[in-house]
C-alpha positions as CSV (number, residue, x, y, z in Angstrom):
1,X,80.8,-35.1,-131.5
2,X,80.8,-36.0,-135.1
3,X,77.6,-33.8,-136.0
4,X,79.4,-31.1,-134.4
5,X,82.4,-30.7,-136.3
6,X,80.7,-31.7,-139.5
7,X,78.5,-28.7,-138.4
8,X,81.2,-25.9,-137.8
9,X,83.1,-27.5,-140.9
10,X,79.8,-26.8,-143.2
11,X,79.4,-23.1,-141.5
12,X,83.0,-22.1,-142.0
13,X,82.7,-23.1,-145.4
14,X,79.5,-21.2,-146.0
15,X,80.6,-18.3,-144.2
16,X,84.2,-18.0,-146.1
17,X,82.2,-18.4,-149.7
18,X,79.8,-15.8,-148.6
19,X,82.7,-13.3,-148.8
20,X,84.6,-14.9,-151.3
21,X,84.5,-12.3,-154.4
22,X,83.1,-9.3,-152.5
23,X,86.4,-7.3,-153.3
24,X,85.5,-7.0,-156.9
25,X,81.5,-6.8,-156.4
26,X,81.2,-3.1,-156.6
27,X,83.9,-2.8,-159.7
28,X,81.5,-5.2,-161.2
29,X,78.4,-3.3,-159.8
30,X,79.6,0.1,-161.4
31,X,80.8,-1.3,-164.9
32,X,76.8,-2.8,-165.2
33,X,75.9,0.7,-163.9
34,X,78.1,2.8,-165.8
35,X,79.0,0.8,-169.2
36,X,82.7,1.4,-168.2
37,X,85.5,-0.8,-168.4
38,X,86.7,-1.3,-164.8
39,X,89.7,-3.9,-165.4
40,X,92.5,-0.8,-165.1
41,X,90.8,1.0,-162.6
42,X,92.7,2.0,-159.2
43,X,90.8,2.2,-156.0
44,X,91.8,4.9,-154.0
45,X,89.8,6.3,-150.7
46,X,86.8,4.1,-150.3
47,X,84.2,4.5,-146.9
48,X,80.8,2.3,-146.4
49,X,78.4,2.9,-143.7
50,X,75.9,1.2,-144.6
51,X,75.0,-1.8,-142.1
52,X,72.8,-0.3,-139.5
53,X,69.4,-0.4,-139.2
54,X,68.0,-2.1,-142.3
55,X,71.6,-1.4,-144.3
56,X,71.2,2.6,-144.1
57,X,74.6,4.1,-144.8
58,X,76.6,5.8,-147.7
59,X,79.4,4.1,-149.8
60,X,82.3,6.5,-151.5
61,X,85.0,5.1,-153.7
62,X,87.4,6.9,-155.8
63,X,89.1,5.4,-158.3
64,X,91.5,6.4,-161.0
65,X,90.6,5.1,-164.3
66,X,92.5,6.9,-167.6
67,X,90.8,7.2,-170.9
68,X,87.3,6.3,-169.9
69,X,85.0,5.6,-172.8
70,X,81.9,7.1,-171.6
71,X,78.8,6.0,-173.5
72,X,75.2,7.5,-174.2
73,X,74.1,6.8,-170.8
74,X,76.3,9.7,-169.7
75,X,74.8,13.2,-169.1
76,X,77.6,15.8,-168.7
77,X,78.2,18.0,-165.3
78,X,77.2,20.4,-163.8
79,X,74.8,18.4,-161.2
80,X,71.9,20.4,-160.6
81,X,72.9,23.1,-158.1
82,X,70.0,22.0,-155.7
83,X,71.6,18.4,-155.8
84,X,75.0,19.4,-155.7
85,X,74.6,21.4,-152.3
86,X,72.9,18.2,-151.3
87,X,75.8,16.2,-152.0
88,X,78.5,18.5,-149.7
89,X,75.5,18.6,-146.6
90,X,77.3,15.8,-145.0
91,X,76.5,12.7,-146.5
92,X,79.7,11.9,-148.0
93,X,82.0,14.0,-145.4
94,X,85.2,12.0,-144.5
95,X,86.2,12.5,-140.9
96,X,87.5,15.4,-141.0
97,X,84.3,17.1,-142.2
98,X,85.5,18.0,-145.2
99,X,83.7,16.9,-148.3
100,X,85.0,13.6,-150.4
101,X,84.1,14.4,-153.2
102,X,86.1,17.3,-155.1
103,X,85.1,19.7,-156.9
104,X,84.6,18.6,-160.6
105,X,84.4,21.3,-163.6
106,X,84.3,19.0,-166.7
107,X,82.9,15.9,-166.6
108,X,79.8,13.5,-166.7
109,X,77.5,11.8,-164.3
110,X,75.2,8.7,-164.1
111,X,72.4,9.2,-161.6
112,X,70.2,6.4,-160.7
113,X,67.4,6.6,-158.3
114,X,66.8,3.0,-156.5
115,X,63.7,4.5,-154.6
116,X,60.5,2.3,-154.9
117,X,58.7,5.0,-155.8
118,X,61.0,6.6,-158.6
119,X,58.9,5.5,-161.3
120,X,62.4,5.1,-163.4
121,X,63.4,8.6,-162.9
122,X,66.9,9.7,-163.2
123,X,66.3,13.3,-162.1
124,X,68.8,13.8,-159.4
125,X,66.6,16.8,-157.9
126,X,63.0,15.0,-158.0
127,X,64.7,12.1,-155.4
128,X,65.3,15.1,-153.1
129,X,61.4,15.5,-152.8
130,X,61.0,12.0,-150.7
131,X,61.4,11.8,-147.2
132,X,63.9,8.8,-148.0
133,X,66.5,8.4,-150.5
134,X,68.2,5.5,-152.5
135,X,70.7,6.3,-155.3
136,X,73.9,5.6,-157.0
137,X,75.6,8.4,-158.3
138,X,78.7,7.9,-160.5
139,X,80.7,10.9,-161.7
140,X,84.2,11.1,-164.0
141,X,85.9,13.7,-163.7
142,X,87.4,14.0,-167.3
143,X,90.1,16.2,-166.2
144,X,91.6,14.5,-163.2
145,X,90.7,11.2,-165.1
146,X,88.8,10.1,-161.8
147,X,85.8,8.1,-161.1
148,X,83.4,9.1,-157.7
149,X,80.8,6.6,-156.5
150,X,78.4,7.7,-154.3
151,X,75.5,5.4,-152.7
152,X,73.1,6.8,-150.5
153,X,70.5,4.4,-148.4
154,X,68.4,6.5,-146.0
């Protein structure tokens, strides 16, 4: 009876320290990304899929985050057009089929392509040419003084 409880005692505890911390995980996860300071940052609508077969799914978060000091890593919008239609196909839909992300005018974006066989690009449109896709996309809109992050795992 002993081995028991000390058993469910050690699992509990391993279980509740495997989710201790994961509320801040992707605000730490997109300041390494992105260079930005995340400490006054506001979450607002955020959606994960991912979790199926062998973690497939999309993450969105929107966040609001004033007077963002965007560094060199930063290319400014547009998206590619070819990506951008990409982007509003349905991927990152919220239940009412209507695209999450709005659309942006003036802005920046940080695109990075997490596919094995990227090769380091950060070409938003050559990623489209696999038959599966694994990227981060991060976009301020300078204007609304929002952040959009966007993970795709196909």
């Amino acid at each position: 009876m002993r081995v028991v409880v000390s058993m469910l005692i050690v699992l509990t505890l391993m279980l509740t320290g495997c989710f201790l911390g994961m509320e801040n995980s992707l605000e730490a996860h997109m300041e390494n990304i992105s260079g930005l300071d995340m400490t006054s940052a506001v979450k607002g609508e955020y959606i994960d899929t991912h979790g199926g077969f062998h973690g497939d799914g999309a993450t969105f978060a929107a966040y609001s985050l004033p007077d963002a000091e965007l560094g060199d890593a930063w290319i400014a919008l547009p998206l590619p057009e070819e990506f951008d239609s990409f982007l509003r196909s349905g991927f990152f839909d919220g239940e009412d089929g209507v695209p999450l992300l709005p659309a942006v005018e003036n802005g920046s974006y940080i695109f990075v392509d997490r596919h094995s066989e990227s090769g380091g690009s950060s070409d938003p449109v050559s990623a489209l040419a696999r038959y599966s896709l694994n990227f981060t996309l991060i976009i301020y809109d300078s204007d609304a003084e929002m952040l959009y992050y966007m993970e795709l795992d196909t």
